[in-house]
N, C-alpha and C positions, 0 to 999 in steps of 0.2 A: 868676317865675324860680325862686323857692323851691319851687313844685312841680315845672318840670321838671330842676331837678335831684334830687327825691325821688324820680322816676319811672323812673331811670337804672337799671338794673340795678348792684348791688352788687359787688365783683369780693372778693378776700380782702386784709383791712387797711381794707376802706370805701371802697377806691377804685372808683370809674368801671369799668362792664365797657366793652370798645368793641363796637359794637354792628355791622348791615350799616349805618347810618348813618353812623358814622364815616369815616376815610380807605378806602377802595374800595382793595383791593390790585390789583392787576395782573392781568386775567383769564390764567387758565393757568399762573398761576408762583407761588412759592414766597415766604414776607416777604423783602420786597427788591425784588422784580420780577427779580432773577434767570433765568435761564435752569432747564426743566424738568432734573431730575436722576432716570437710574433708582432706586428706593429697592435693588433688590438689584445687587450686584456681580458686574461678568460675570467669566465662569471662563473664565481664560488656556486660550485655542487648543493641543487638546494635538497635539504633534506627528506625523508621519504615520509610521508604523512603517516600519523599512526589511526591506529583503527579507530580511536575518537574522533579524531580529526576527519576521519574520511564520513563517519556519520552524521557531522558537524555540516560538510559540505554537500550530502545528500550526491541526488540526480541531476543532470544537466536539464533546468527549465529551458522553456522556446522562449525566445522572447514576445512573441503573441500572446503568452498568458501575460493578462491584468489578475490584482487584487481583485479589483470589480466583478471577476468571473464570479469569484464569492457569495454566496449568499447574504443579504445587508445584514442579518439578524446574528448569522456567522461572527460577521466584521464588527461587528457592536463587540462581541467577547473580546473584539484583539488591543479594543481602542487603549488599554490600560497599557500598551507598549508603546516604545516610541516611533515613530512614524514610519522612519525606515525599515527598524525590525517589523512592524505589525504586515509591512509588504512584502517582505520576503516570506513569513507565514505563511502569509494567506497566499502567496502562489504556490507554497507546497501543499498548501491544504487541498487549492484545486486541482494541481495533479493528482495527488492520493486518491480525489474522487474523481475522477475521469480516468483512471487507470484501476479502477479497485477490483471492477471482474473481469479484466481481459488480463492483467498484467497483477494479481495480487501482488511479486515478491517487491516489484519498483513501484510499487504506492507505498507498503509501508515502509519502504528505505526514504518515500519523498516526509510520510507521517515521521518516522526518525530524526530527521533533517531539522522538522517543526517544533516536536520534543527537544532537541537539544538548544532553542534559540528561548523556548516558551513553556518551560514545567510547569510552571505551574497556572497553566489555562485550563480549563475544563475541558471547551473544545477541544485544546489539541491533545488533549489523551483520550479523549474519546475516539478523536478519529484514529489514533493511534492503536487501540484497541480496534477498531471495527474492521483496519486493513491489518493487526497479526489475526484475527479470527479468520481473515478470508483465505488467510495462507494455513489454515491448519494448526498455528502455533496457541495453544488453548491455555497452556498456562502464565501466558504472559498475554495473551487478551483478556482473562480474568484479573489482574493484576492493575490493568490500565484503566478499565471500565471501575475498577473497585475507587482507583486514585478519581474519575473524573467522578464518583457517585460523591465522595467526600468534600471535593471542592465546591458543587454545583450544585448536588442534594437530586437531580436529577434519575430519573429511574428507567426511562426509554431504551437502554438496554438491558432490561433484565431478563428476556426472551434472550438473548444471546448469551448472557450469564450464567445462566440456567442450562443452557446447553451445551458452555465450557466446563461444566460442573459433570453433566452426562459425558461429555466426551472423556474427562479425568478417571471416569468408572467413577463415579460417586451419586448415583442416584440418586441416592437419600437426600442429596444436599442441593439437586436441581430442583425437589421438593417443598424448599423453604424458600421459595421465591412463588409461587401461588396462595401468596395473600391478599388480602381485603385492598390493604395499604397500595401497594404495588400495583394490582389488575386496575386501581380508581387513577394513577398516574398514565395508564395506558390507551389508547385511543382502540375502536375497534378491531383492526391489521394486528397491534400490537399484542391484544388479551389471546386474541386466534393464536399469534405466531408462540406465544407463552404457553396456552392450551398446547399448540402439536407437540411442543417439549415434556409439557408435563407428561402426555400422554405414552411418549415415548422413554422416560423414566419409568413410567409406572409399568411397562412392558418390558424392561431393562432387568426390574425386578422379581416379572413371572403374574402382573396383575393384570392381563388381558383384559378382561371384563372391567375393570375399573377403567383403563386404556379407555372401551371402546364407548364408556358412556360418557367420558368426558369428552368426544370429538363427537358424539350424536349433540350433545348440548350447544353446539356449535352451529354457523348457518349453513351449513351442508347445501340445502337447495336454495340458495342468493343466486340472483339474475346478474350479479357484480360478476365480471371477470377478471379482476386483480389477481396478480400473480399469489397472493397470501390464500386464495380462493384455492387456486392448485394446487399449492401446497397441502391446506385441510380435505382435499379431496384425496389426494396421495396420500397423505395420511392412514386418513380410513380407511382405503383400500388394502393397504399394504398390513392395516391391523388385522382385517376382518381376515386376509389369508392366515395370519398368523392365528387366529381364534378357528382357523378350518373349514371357515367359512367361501372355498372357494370361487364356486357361482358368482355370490355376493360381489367379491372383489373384484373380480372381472367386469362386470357390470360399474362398480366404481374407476377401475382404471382405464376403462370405454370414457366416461363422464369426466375425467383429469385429460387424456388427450383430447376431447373433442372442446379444453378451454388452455389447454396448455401451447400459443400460440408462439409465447418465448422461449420455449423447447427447457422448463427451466426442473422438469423430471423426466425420468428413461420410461414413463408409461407406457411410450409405443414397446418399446425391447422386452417389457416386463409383460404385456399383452400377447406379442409374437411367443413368447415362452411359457405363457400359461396353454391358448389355445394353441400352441404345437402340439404340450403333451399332452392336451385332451382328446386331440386326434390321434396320440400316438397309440394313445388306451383304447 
């Protein structure tokens, strides 16, 4: 007996270790016989963002985009916020324009994102307005353009105004934006791009001939190739078929593809389908 208890393992103080010999714990469980316990503590279920929330967080930026992508003139509007917000802004601002013609829906979700950090900036309802216009949504691009005209007094979209007013079916009231006041805040591009709407209102209405003298008043023959050139050349062509002016048109939508380099009208489709059917007759 003196030996086996010299053969016992030692524990500290000289007592007894207990060995697998001893009492057999509980296969699977813990001293006690207790029930298995995770050793790490689970992380409370976080809750499911609501739809504010999720416009709040916008699009996932790169981290390659700076504020500085910004235009400085841009960034002057944000300075009245504080530092951090004014940066997280303005990188959704330059996604929104780097994504506003390939990807309208995720620019105006990044414009969204800006809006909810910065109502009341000018800028950011501007841009907010000009990426729901891209997507179609016209009465809440009129809506944003209306908030940023009130903050900033600002009139540089009122050719797109104008043209959420047409797309609403309200002619009359794309009408009231070809004033005096208005064409003097517009730059050349601008008064053009206000003219093709008016002129397209006024065709909306059954006034063709008014249509086609308000786009003759226009530079039709500029040596400029800017894409607003295309446009006013589209334009015209597309009135003069409508006044039955066939020949004419054709010859105008010859003159839209041969400057339309951005592909930014269907001239060419609109050309193959005039002279198909003219050979068809």
């Amino acid at each position: 007996m003196a030996e086996q208890r010299r053969s016992r393992p030692q524990g500290r103080g000289g007592k007894p270790r207990r060995t697998g010999g001893d009492r057999p714990r509980p296969s699977g469980g813990p001293r006690g016989g207790g029930p298995r316990r995770d050793a790490r503590p689970r992380r409370p279920q976080q809750p499911e963002r609501t739809a504010e929330q999720k416009i709040y967080d916008g699009p996932p930026i790169p981290d390659d985009v700076s504020a500085r992508d910004l235009d400085k003139f841009a960034r002057q509007e944000l300075q009245g916020l504080p530092e951090k917000l004014a940066d997280k802004v303005a990188r959704h601002l330059v996604m929104a324009g780097s994504l506003l013609h390939e990807d309208p829906e995720t620019a105006h979700r990044h414009a969204l994102a800006a809006r909810a950090r910065a109502m009341r900036v000018g800028l950011v309802r501007e841009a907010t307005g000009e990426t729901a216009y891209a997507c179609g949504n016209w009465a809440e691009a009129l809506s944003e353009f209306r908030a940023a005209k009130r903050m900033t007094g600002r009139l540089i979209y009122a050719p797109m105004m104008a043209d959420c007013e047409r797309a609403l079916r309200r002619p009359e009231k794309a009408l009231e934006y070809d004033t005096a006041e208005i064409r003097s805040q517009l730059d050349d591009a601008g008064n053009v791009e206000l003219s093709i709407v008016i002129a397209g209102a006024r065709r909306d209405m059954g006034q063709i001939d008014a249509a086609l003298q308000l786009l003759e008043a226009e530079p039709l023959h500029t040596k400029n190739r800017a894409d607003w050139v295309t446009r006013l050349r589209y334009a015209y062509a597309d009135t003069l078929l409508a006044a039955g002016r066939k020949d004419e048109a054709v010859t105008w939508f010859h003159r839209v593809a041969g400057t339309d380099g951005n592909r930014i009208t269907d001239a060419e489709e609109r050309l193959a389908a005039l002279e198909g059917s003219s050979t068809a007759e």
